[in-house]
C-alpha positions as CSV (number, residue, x, y, z in Angstrom):
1,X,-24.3,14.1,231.4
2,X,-23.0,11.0,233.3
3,X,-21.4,11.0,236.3
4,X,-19.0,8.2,237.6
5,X,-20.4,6.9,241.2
6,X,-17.8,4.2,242.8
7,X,-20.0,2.3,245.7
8,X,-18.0,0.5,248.6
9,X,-19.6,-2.5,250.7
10,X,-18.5,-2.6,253.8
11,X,-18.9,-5.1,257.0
12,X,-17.7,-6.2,260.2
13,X,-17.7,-9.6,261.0
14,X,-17.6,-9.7,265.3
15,X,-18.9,-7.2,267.9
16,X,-15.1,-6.1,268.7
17,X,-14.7,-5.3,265.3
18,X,-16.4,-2.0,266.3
19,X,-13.8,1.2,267.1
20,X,-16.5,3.7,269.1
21,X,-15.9,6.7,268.5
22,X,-15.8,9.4,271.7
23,X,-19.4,10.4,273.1
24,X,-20.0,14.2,272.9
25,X,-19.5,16.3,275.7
26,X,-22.9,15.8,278.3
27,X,-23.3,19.6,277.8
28,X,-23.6,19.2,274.0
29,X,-27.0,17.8,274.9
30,X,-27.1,14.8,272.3
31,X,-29.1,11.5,272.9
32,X,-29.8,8.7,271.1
33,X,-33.5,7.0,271.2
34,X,-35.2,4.2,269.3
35,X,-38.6,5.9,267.4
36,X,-40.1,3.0,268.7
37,X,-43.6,3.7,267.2
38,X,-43.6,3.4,263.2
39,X,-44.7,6.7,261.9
40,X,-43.9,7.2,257.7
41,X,-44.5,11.0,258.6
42,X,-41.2,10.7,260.7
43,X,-39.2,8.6,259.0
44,X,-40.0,10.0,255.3
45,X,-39.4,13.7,257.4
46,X,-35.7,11.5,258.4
47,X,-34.7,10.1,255.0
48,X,-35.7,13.6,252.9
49,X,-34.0,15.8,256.0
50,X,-30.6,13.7,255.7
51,X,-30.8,12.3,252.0
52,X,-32.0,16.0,250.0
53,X,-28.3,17.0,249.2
54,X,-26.2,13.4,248.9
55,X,-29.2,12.2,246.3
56,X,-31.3,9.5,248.1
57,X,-34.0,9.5,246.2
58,X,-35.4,5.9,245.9
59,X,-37.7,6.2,248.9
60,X,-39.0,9.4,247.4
61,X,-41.7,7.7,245.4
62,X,-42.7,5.5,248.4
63,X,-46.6,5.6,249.6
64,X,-47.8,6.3,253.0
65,X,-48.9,2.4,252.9
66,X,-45.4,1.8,251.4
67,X,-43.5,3.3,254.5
68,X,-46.1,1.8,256.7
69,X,-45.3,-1.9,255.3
70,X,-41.6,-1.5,255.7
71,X,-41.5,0.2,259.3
72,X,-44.0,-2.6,260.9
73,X,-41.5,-5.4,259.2
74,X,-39.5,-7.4,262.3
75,X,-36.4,-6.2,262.7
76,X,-36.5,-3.0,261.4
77,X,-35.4,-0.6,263.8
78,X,-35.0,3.3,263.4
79,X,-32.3,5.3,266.0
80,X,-32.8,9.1,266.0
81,X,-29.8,11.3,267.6
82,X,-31.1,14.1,269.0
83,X,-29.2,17.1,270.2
84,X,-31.1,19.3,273.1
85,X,-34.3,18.3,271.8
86,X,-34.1,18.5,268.2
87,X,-34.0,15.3,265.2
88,X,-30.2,15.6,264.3
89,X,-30.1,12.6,262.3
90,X,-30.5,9.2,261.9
91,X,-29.8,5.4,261.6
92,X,-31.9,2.6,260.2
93,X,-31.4,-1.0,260.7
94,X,-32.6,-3.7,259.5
95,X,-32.5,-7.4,260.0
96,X,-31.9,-10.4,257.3
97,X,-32.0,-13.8,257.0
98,X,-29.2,-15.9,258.9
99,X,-27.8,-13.2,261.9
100,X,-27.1,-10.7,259.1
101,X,-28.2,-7.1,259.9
102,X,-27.5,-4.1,257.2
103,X,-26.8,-0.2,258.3
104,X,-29.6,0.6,255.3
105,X,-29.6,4.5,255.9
106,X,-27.3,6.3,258.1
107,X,-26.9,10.3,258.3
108,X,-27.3,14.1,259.9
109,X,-29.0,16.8,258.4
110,X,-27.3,19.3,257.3
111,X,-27.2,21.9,260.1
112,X,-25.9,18.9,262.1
113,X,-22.7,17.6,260.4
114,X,-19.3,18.5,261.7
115,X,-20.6,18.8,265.4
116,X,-18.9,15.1,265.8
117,X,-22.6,13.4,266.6
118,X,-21.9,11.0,263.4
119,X,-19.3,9.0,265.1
120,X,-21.9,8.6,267.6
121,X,-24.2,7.9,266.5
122,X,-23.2,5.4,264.0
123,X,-21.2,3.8,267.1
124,X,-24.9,3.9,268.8
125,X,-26.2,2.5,266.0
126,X,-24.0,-0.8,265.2
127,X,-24.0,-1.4,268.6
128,X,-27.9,-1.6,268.1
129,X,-27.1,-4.0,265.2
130,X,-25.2,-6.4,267.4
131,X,-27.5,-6.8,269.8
132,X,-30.7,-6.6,267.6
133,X,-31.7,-10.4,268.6
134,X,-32.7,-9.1,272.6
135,X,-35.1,-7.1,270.9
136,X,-36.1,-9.2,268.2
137,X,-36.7,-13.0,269.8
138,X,-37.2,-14.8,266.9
139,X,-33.9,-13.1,265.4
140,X,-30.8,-15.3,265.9
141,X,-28.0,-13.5,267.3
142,X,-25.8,-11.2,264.8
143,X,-22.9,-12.5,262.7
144,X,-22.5,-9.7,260.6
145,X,-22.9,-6.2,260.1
146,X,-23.1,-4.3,256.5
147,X,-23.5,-1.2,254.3
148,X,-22.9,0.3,251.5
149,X,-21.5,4.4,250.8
150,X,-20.9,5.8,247.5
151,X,-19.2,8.7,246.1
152,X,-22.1,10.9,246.2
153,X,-22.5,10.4,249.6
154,X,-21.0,13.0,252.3
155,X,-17.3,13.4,251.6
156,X,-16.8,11.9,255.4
157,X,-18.7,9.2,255.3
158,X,-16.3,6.4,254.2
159,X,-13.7,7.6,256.7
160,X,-16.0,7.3,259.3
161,X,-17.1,4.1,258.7
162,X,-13.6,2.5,258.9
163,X,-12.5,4.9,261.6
164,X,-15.5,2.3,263.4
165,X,-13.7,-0.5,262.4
166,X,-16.0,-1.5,258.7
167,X,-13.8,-3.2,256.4
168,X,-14.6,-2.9,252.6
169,X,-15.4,-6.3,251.1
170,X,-16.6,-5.1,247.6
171,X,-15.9,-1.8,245.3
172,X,-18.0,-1.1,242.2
173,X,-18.0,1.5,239.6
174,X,-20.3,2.7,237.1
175,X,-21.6,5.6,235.5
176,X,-25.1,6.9,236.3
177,X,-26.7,9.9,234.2
């Protein structure tokens, strides 16, 4: 049986293109940190954690050696939101050629949607995007900011990502089985 799966690229084009959405409340205990370390233990725990009931399953296949390679690449950068202590979800970023840095994976496990960390976090997270050169030195600085949702993705997602200012740039439809 075939499905019909319409995928949206989005992008922002300036740092004030970004709409942040409001912080949770101090009590609510959530903080953002960089996993600084590459560990494929962690982030294959991240992507499986977030991706088992919107179907992300490319990385599934992926070695130990495979995540290894792609995690020690410059300009890769993983952002874990945390909320009092625990992996709430997560946002991967990673840098391209000529100041252009794409949102590759961005989501909250299950247990954690709804609890308004999303907005957050994905505020946390392009922020991270714009000023990935001041990590990176041999980056140049950001012109762009990109990703792409689909229709099997969380029924929020696409709201959320214009609500912090994306604009779509590209729509494409197909059928997958």
């Amino acid at each position: 049986m075939s499905i019909t799966v319409t995928t949206w690229h989005l992008e922002q084009t300036a740092p004030a293109d970004l709409s942040p959405a409001e912080e949770p409340p101090a009590t609510a205990g959530v903080r953002i940190a960089r996993a600084e370390v590459p560990s494929p233990e962690f982030s294959h725990f991240l992507f499986t954690s977030v991706g088992s009931d919107v179907s992300w399953t490319d990385r599934l296949v992926w070695s130990r050696e495979a995540w290894e390679e792609h995690l020690h690449r410059p300009g890769v950068e993983t952002w874990v939101a945390y909320e009092r202590g625990t992996p709430a979800g997560y946002i991967e970023l990673e840098g391209q050629d000529e100041g252009v840095v794409e949102i590759v994976y961005f989501g909250l496990l299950p247990a954690f949607r709804g609890r308004r960390i999303g907005g957050h976090l994905l505020t946390w997270g392009t922020s991270r995007a714009w000023d990935m050169a001041e990590r990176w030195p041999d980056r140049v600085p950001t012109k762009r900011v990109w990703l792409h949702t689909c229709s099997k993705d969380g029924p929020y997602a696409l709201d959320n990502y214009r609500r912090r200012g994306f604009r779509v740039f590209d729509v494409k439809t197909a059928d997958e089985e």
